[in-house]
LOMILO-793946 format. One record per residue (C-alpha): residue number from 1; x, y, z; residue in three letters. Coordinates in Angstrom, 3 decimals. Layout:
residues N
atom i=NUM x=X y=Y z=Z aa=ala
...
//
This chain:
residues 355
atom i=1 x=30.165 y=-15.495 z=-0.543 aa=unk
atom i=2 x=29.690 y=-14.386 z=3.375 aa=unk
atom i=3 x=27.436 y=-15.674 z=5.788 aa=unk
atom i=4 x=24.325 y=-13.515 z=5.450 aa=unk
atom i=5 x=20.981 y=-13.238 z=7.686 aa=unk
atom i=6 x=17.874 y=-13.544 z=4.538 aa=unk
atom i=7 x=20.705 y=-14.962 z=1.694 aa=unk
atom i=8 x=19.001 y=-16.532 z=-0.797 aa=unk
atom i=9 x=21.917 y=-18.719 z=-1.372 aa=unk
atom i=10 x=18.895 y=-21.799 z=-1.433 aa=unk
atom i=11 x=16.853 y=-20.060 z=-3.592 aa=unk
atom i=12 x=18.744 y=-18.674 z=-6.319 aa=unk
atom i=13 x=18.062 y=-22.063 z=-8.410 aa=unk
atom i=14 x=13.876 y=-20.913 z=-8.174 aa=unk
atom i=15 x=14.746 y=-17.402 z=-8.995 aa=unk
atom i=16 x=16.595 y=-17.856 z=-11.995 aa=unk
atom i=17 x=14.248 y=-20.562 z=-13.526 aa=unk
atom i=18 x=11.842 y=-17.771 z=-13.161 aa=unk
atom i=19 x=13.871 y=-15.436 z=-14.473 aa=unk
atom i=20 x=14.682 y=-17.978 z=-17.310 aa=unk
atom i=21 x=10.368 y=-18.381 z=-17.953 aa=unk
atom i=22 x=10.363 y=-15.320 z=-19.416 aa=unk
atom i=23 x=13.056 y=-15.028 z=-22.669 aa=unk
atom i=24 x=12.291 y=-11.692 z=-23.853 aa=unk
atom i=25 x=13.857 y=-10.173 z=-20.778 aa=unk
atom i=26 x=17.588 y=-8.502 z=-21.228 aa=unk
atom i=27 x=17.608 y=-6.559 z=-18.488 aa=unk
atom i=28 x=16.940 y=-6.673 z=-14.354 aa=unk
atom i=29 x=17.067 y=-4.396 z=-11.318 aa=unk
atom i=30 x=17.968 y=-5.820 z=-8.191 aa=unk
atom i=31 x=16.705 y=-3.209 z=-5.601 aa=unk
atom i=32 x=18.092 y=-4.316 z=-2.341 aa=unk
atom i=33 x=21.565 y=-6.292 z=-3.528 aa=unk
atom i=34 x=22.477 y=-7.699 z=-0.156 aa=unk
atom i=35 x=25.124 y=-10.351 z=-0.951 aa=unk
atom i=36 x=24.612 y=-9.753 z=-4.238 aa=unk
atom i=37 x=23.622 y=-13.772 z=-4.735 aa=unk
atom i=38 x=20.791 y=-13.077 z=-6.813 aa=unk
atom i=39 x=22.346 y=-10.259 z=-8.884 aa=unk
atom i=40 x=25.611 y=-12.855 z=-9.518 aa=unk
atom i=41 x=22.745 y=-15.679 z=-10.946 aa=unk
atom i=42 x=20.938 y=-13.269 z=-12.917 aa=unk
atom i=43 x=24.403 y=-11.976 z=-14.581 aa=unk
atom i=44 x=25.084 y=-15.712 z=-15.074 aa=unk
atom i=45 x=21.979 y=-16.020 z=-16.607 aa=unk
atom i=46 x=22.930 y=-13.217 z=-19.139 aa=unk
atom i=47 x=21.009 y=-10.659 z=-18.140 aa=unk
atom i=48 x=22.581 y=-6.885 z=-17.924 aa=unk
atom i=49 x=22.103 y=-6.011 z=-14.279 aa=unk
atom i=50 x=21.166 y=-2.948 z=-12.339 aa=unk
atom i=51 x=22.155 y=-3.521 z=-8.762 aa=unk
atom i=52 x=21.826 y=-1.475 z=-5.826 aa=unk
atom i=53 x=21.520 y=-1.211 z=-2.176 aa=unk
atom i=54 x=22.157 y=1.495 z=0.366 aa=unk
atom i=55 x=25.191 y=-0.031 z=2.437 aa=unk
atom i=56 x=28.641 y=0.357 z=1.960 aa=unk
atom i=57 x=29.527 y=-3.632 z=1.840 aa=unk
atom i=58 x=26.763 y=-4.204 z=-0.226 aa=unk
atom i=59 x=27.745 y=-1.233 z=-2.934 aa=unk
atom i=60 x=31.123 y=-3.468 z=-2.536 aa=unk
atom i=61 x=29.741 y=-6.510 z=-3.072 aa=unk
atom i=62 x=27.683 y=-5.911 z=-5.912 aa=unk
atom i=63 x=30.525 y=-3.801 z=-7.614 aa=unk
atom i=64 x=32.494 y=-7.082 z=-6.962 aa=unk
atom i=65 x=29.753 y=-9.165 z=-8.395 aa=unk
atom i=66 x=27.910 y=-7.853 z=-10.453 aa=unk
atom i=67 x=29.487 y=-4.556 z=-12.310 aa=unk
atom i=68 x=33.243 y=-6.450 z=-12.468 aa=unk
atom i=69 x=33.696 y=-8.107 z=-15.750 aa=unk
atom i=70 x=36.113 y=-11.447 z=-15.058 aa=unk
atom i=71 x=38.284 y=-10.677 z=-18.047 aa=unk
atom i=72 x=39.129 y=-6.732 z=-17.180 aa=unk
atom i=73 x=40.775 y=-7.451 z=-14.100 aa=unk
atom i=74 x=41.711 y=-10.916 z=-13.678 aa=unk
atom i=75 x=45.289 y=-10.734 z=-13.992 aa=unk
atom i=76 x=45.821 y=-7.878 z=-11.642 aa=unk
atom i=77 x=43.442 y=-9.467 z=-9.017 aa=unk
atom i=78 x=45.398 y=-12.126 z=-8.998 aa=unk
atom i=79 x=48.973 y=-10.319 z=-8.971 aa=unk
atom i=80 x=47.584 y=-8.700 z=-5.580 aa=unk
atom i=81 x=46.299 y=-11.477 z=-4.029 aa=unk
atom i=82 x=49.662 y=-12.721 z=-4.062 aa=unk
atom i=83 x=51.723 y=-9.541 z=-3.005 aa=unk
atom i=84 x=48.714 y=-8.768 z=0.007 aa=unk
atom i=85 x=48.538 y=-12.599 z=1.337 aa=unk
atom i=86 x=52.615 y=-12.334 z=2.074 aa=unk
atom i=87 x=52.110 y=-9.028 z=3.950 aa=unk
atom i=88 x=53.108 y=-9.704 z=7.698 aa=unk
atom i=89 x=49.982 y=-8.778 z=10.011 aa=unk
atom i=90 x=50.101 y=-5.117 z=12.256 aa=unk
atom i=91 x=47.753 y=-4.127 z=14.634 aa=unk
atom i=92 x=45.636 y=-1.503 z=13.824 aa=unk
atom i=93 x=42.139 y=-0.115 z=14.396 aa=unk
atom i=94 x=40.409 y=-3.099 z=13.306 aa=unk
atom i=95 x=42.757 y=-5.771 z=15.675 aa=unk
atom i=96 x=41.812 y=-3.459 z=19.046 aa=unk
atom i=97 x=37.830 y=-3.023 z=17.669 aa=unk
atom i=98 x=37.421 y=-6.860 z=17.068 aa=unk
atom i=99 x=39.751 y=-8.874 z=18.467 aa=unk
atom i=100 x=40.625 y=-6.860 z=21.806 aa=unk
atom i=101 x=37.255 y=-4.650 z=22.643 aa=unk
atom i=102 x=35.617 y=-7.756 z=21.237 aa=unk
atom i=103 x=36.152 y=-11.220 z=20.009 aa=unk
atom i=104 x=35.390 y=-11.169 z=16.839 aa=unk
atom i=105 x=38.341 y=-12.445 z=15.725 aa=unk
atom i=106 x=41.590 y=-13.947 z=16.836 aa=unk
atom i=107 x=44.307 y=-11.648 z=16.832 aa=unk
atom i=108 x=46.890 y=-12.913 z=14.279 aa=unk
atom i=109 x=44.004 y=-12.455 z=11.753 aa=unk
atom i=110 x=42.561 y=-9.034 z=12.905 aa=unk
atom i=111 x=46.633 y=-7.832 z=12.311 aa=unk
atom i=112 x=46.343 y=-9.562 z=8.393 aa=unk
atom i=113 x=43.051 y=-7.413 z=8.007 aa=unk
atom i=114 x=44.670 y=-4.486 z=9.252 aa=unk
atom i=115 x=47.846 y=-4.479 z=6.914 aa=unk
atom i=116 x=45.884 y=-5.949 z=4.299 aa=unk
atom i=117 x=43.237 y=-3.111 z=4.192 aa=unk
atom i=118 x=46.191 y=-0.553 z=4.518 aa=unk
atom i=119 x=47.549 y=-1.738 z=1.833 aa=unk
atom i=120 x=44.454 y=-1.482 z=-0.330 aa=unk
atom i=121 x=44.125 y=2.113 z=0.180 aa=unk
atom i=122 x=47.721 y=2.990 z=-0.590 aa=unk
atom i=123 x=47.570 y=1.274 z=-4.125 aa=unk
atom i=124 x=44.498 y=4.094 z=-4.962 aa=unk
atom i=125 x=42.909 y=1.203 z=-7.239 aa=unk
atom i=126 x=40.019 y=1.930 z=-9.633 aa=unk
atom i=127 x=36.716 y=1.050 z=-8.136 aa=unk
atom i=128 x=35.772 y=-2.037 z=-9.724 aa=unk
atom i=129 x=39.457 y=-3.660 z=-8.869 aa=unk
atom i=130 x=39.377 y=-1.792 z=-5.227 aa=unk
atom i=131 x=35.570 y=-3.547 z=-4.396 aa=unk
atom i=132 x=37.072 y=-7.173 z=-6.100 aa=unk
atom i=133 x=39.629 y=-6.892 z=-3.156 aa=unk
atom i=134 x=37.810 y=-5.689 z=-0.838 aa=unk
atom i=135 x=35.472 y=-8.391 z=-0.892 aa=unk
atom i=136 x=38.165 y=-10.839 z=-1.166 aa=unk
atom i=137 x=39.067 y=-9.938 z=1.965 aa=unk
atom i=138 x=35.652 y=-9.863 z=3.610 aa=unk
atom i=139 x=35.398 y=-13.305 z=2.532 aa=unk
atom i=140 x=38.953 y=-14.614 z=3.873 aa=unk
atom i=141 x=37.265 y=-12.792 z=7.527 aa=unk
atom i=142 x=34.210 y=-14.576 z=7.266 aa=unk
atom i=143 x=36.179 y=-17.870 z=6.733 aa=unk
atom i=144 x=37.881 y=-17.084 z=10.295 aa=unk
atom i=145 x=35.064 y=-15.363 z=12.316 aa=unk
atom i=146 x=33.993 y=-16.175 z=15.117 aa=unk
atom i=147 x=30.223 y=-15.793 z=15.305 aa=unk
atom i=148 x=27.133 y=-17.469 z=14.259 aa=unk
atom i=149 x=26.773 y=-15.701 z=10.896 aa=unk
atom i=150 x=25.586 y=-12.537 z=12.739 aa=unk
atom i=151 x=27.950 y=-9.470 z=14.147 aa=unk
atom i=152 x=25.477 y=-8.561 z=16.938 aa=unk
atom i=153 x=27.496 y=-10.959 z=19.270 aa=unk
atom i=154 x=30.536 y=-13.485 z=19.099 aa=unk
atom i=155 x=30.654 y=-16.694 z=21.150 aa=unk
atom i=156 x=31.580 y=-17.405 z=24.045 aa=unk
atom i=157 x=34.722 y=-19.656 z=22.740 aa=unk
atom i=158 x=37.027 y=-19.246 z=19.722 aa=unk
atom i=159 x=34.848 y=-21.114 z=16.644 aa=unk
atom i=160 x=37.298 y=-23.618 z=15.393 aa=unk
atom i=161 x=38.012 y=-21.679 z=11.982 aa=unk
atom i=162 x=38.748 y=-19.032 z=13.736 aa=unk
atom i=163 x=42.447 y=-20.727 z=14.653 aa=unk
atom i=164 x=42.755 y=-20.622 z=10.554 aa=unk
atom i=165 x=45.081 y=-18.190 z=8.885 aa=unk
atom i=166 x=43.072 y=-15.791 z=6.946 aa=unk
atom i=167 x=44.680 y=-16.093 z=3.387 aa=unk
atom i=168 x=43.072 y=-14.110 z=0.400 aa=unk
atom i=169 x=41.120 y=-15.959 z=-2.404 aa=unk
atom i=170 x=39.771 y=-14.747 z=-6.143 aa=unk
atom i=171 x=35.736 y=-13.826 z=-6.005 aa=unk
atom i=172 x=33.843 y=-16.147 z=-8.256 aa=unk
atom i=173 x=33.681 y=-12.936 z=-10.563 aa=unk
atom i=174 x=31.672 y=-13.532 z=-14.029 aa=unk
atom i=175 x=32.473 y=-12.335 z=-17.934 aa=unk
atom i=176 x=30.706 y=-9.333 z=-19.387 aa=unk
atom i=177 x=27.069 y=-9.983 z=-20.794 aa=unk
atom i=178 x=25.949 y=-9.015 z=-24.454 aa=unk
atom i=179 x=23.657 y=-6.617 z=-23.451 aa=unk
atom i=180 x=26.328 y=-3.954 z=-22.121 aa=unk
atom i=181 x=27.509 y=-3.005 z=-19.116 aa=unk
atom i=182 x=26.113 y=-3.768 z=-15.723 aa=unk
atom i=183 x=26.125 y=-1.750 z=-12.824 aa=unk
atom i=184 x=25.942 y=-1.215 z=-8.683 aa=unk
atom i=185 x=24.592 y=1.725 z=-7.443 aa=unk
atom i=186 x=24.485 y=3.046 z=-3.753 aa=unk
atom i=187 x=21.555 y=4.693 z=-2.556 aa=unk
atom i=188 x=17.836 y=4.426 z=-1.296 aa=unk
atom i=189 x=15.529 y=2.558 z=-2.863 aa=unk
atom i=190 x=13.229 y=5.072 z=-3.370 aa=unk
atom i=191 x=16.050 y=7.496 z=-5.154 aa=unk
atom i=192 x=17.235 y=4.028 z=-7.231 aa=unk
atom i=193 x=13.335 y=4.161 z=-8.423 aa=unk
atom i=194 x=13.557 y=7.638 z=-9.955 aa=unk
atom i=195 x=16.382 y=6.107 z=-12.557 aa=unk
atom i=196 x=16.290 y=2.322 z=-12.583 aa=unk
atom i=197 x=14.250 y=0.617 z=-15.234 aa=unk
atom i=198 x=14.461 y=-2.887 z=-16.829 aa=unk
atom i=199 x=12.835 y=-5.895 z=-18.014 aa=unk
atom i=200 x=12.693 y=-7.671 z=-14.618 aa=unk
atom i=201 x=13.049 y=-5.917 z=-11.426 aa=unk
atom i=202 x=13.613 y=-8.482 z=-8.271 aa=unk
atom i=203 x=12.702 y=-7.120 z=-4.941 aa=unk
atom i=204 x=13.939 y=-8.592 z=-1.543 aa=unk
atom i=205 x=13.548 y=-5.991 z=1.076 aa=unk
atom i=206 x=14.169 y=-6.493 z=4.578 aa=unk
atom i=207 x=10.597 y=-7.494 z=5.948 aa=unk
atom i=208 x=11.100 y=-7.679 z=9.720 aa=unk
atom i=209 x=12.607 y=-5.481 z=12.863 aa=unk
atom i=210 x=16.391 y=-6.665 z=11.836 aa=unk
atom i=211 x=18.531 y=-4.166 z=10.467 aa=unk
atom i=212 x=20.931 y=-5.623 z=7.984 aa=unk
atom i=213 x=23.943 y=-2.710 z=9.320 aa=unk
atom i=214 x=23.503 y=-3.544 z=12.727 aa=unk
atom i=215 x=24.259 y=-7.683 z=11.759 aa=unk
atom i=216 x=26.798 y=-7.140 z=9.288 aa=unk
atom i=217 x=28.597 y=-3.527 z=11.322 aa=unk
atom i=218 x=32.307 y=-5.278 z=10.768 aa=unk
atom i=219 x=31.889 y=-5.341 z=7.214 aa=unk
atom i=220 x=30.475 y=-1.444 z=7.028 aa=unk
atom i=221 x=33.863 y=-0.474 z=8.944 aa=unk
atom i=222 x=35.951 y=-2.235 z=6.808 aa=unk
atom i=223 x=33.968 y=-1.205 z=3.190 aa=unk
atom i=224 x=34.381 y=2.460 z=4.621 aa=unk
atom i=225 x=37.969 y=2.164 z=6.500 aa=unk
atom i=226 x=36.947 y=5.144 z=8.338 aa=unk
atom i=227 x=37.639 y=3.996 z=12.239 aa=unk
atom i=228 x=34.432 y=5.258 z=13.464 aa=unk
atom i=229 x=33.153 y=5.468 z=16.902 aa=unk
atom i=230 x=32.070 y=2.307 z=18.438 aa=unk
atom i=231 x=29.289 y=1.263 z=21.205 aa=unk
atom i=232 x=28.203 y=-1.595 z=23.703 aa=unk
atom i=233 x=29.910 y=-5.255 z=23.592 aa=unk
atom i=234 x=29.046 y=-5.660 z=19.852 aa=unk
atom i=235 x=31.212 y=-2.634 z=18.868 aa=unk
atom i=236 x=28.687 y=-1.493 z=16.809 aa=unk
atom i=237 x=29.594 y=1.706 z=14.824 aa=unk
atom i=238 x=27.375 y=4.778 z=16.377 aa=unk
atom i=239 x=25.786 y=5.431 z=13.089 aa=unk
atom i=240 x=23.937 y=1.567 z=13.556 aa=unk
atom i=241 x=21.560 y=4.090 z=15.548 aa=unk
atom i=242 x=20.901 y=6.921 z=13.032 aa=unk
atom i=243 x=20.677 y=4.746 z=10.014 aa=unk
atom i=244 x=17.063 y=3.648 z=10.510 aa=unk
atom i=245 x=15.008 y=1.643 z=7.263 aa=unk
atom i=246 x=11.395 y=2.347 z=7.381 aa=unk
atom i=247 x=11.648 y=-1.573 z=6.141 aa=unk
atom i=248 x=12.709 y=-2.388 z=9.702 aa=unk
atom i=249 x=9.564 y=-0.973 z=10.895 aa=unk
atom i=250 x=6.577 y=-2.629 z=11.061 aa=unk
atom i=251 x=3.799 y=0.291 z=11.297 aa=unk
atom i=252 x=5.815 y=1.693 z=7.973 aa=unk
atom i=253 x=6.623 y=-1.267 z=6.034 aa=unk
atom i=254 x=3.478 y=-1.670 z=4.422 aa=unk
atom i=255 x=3.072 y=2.186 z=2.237 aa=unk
atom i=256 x=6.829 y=1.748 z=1.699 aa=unk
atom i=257 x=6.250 y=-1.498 z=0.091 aa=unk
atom i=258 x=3.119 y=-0.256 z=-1.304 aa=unk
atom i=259 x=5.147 y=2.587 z=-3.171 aa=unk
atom i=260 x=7.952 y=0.744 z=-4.615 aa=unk
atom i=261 x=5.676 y=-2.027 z=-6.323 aa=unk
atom i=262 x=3.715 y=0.730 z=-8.085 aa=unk
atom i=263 x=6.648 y=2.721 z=-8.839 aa=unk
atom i=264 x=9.541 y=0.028 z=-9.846 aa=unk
atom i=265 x=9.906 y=0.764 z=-13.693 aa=unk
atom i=266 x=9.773 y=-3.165 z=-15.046 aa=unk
atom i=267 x=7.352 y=-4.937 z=-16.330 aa=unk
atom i=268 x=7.582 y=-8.257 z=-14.274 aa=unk
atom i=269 x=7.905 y=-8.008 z=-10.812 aa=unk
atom i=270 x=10.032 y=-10.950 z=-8.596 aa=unk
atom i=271 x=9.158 y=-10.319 z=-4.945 aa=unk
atom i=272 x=10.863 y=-12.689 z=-2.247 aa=unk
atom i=273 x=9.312 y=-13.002 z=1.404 aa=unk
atom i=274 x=8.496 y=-15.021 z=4.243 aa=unk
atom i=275 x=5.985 y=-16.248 z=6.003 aa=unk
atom i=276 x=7.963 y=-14.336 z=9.268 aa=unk
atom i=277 x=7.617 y=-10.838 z=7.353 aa=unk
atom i=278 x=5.552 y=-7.808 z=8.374 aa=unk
atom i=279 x=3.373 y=-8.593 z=6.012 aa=unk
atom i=280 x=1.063 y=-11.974 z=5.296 aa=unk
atom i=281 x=1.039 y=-13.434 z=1.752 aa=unk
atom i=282 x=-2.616 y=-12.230 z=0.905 aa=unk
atom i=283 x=-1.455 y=-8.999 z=1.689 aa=unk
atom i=284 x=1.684 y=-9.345 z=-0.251 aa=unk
atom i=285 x=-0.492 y=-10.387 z=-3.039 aa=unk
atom i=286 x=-3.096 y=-7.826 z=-2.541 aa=unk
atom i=287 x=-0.363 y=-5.038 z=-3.280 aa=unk
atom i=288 x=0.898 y=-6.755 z=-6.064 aa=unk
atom i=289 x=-2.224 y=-7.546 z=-7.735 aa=unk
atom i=290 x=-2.406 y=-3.919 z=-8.596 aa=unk
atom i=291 x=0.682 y=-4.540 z=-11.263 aa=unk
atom i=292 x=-1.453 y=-7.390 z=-12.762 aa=unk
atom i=293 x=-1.908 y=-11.491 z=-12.616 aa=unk
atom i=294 x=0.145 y=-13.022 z=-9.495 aa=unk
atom i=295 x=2.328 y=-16.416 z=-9.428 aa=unk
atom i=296 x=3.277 y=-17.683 z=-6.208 aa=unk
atom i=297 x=5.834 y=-19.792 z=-5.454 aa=unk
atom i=298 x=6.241 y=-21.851 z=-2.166 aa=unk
atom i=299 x=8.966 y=-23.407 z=-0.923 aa=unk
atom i=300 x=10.185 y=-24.517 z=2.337 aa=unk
atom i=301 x=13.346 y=-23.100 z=3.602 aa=unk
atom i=302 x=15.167 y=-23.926 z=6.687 aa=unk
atom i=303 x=15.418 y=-21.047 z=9.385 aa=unk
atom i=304 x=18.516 y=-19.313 z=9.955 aa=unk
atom i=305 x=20.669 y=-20.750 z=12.487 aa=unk
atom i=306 x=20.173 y=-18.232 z=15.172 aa=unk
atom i=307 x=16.506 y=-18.895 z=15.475 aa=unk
atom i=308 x=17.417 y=-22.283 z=15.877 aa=unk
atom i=309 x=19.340 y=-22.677 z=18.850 aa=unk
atom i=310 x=16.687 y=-21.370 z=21.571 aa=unk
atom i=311 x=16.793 y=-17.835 z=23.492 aa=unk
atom i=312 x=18.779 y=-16.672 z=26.028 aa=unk
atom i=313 x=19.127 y=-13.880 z=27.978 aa=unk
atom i=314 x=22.275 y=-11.257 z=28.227 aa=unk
atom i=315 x=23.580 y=-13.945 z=31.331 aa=unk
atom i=316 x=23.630 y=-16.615 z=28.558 aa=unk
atom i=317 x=21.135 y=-18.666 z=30.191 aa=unk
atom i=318 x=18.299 y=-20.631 z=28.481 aa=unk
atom i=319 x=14.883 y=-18.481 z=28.462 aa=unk
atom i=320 x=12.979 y=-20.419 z=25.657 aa=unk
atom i=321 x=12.379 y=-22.884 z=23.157 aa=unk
atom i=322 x=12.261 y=-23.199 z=19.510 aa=unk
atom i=323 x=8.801 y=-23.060 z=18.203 aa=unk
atom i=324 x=9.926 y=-23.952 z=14.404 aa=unk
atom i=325 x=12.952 y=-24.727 z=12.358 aa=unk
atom i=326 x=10.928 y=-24.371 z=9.050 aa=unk
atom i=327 x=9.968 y=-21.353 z=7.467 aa=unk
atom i=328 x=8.035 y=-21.089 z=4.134 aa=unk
atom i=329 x=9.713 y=-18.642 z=1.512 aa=unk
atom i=330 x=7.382 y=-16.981 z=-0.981 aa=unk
atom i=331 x=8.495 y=-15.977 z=-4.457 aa=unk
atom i=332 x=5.182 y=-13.376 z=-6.141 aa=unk
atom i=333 x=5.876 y=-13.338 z=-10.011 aa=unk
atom i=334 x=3.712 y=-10.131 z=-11.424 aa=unk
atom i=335 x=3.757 y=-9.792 z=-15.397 aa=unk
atom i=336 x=2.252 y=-9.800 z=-18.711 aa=unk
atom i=337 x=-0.339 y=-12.520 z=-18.920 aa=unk
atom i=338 x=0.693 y=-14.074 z=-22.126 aa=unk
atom i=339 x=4.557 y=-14.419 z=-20.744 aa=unk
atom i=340 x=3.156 y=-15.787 z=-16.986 aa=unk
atom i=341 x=2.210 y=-18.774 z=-18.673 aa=unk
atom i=342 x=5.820 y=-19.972 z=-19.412 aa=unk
atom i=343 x=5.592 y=-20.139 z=-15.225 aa=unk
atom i=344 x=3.628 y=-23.680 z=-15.417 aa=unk
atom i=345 x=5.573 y=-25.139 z=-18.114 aa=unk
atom i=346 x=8.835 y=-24.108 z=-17.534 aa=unk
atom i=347 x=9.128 y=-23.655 z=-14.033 aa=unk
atom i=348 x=9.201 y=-27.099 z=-12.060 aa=unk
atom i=349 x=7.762 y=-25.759 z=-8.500 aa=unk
atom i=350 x=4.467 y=-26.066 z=-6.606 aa=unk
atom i=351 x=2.542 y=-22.761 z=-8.013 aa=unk
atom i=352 x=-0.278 y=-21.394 z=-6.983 aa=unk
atom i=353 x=-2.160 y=-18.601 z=-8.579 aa=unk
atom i=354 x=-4.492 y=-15.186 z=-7.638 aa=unk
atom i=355 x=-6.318 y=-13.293 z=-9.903 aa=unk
//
């Protein structure tokens, strides 16, 4: 899966031994997909899985991941992979966006993208094969960017993937679960609340002042193959300005947190966060407390690589230092009593507990 800013590609092995503490459980929302990571694990897991997140890419992603059954379109995701990795490249919107105006990537692979993604609209696929593509393809990018994981800035020299040939691969898509059908929805959180319910909703929101459209901009533009309007050295699309999440906001994160834990529809509640978030833990667990008994879960959790390399200013010179490398990541478990007990026997982590 891509390089993503708050994966929880090192904690999905917690989450789903969580998950896995309480049996009953046959369904789960995932509220804000992201990568769709978690959703994937849960699916693995067996559960049927509601997905959804307000981005384009991410809609793609978890269509990819989590809606897509393996055996309904295996063969023909496969047949295409083929026919679109011998395409010869073009240039196209997306080689003069981010390979020209910007450096994103090197040319001969901004020209595969280009004929690649051409290609995918003229078949007019059904959605679930259409998102399987399309995130085949943001994957074979993210194998040849050039950036630190982030799309507010490239560096300075070519990355050495970035010489690779971008070449097409199959998504590590999963069988259909018992249960029925999943599915990935696109929308705000706050509509998804109105008609998502399930056993187990899981609930990652962005917690700080990054926006996850202004990082990941390149893979909006080519989800939504719609050329738009680009600003500043980044290339950002315009609408990275008018697409504001009160979860990127620290004097309204709080109520907006507030009102989707006492309005999510599940009956245990699976809230990741950091000890970098808007909020502190006791008041994480203060606003969760009103759904019941809390579990936390600690673990340490390396910071993202950005955050690790010091801070410069826009003449690339060194203004300051590191102050950690080491974050601690939170997982609050909120549910029935009798089933939070399976937490201590089942679930092999440090715990600590809050009325």
């Amino acid at each position: 899966m891509i390089k993503y800013l708050g994966s929880k590609r090192k904690l999905i092995g917690p989450i789903a031994e969580v998950a896995a503490a309480f049996p009953e459980a046959e369904t789960a929302i995932d509220l804000f997909s992201g990568t769709s990571r978690v959703g994937h694990a849960l699916k693995k897991h067996g559960l049927r899985v509601f997905s959804n997140d307000v981005n384009a890419y991410a809609h793609k992603l978890a269509t990819c991941y989590v809606q897509a059954n393996v055996e309904d379109v295996k063969t023909d995701v496969e047949q295409l992979i083929t026919e679109f990795n011998s395409l010869p490249g073009h240039s196209g919107y997306f080689t003069e966006t981010f390979c020209i105006q910007s450096r994103y990537f090197q040319p001969h692979n901004g020209e595969k993208i280009d004929a690649i993604r051409e290609a995918i609209c003229q078949k007019s696929l059904n959605p679930e094969l259409e998102a399987v593509l399309i995130v085949s393809l943001m994957e074979a990018a993210d194998r040849v960017d050039s950036t630190t994981g982030v799309q507010m800035a490239y560096l300075k020299q070519w990355a050495t993937r970035s010489f690779n040939n971008l070449e097409l691969r199959m998504p590590a898509l999963l069988p259909g679960v018992k249960g029925g059908p999943c599915a990935a929805y696109r929308g705000d959180v706050f509509e998804a609340l109105s008609h998502l319910s399930a056993d187990i909703a899981y609930i990652d929101p962005p917690y700080n002042q990054h926006s996850y459209l202004g990082n990941y901009h390149i893979w909006e533009s080519l989800t939504l193959w719609d050329q738009p309007e680009v600003y500043g050295i980044a290339c950002k699309r315009v609408d990275c300005r008018q697409r504001q999440s009160v979860f990127n906001s620290k004097p309204k994160f709080a109520k907006a947190m507030k009102r989707v834990i006492d309005d999510v529809d599940a009956r245990i509640l699976i809230v990741s966060f950091n000890n970098e978030g808007f909020l502190t833990r006791a008041e994480i667990e203060e606003v969760m407390s009103s759904r019941g008994r809390v579990v936390v879960i600690e673990n340490e959790y390396k910071r993202y690589v950005g955050a690790q390399i010091g801070i410069y200013n826009p003449s690339g010179e060194r203004v300051g230092e590191v102050s950690h490398l080491e974050n601690k990541e939170y997982l609050y478990v909120v549910g029935p009593e009798a089933e939070l007990r399976n937490l201590g026997r089942d679930v092999q982590l440090a715990t600590s507990t809050v009325a």
